[in-house]
N, C-alpha and C positions, 0 to 999 in steps of 0.2 A: 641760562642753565637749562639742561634738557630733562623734562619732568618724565620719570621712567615707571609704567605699573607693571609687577608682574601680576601674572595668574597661571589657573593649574593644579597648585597643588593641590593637596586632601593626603589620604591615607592610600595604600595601596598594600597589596598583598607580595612576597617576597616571591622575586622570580616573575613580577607583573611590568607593564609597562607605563609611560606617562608621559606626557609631554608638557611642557611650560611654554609661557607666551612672554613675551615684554613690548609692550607697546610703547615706542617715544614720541613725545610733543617735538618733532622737530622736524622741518621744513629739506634740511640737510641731512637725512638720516643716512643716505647713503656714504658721506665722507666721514662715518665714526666705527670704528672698530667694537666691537661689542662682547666682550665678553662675560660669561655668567661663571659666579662665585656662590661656595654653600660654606656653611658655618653650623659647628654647632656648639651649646653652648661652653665657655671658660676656654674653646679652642680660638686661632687664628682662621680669618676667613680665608678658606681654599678657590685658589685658579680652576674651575674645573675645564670649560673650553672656553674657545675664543674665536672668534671669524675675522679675520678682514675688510676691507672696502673692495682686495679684488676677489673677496669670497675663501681665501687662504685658511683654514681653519686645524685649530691644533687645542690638544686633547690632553688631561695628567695622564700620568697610565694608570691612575685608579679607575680611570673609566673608560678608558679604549677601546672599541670595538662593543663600547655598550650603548654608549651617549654618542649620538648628533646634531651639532649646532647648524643650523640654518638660519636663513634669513631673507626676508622677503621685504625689496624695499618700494615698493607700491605700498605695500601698508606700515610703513614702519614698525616695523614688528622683526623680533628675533626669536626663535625658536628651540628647545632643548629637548630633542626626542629620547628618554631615556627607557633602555631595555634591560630585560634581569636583573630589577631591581634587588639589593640587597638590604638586609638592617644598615647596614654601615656607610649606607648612602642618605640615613636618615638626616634630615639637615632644613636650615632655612637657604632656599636658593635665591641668590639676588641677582640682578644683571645691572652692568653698566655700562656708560656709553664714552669711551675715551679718543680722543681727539689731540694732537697738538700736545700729551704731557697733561689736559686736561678733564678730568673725571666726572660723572656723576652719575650715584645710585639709586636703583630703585628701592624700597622699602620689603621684598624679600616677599616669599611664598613661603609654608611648611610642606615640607615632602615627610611623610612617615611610613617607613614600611615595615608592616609588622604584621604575624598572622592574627 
């Protein structure tokens, strides 16, 4: 199972930017699709983007043109640059690493954006 941490979060101010990290314990990082998930609470965790293995990446359109996923596979690391941030992106963000039909999560950052 691949052990996933994020970091990043804190607070931020509305209209500010951020970015998050996910670091995996894993040897094959490059054959796992990666996508990161936010949540907030009594809701369903949301898709927000996702990358590929050939780097393909695809966005909800709540956050298009705001958020981009990257990913760097020399460090096993996956990336979420997020821009103009609003309240409504306030959320726990997760990332996880899917393979094969196979899943697993990290344990989540808080993002808060509030003046």
């Amino acid at each position: 199972q691949v052990q996933l941490v994020e970091s990043g979060g804190g607070s931020v101010q509305p209209g500010g930017p951020r970015r998050l990290s996910c670091l995996a314990s894993t040897a094959y990082f490059n054959t796992y699709t990666m996508p990161w998930y936010r949540q907030i609470p009594e809701k369903e965790r949301e898709l927000v983007a996702s990358i590929r293995t050939d780097r393909i990446d695809t966005y909800a359109d709540s956050v298009k043109a705001r958020f981009t996923i990257s990913r760097d596979n020399r460090q096993n690391t996956v990336y979420l640059l997020m821009f103009s941030l609003k309240p409504g992106d306030t959320a726990v963000y997760y990332c996880k690493s899917t393979r094969s039909g196979v899943g697993s999560w990290g344990r989540g950052t808080q993002v808060t954006v509030s003046s």
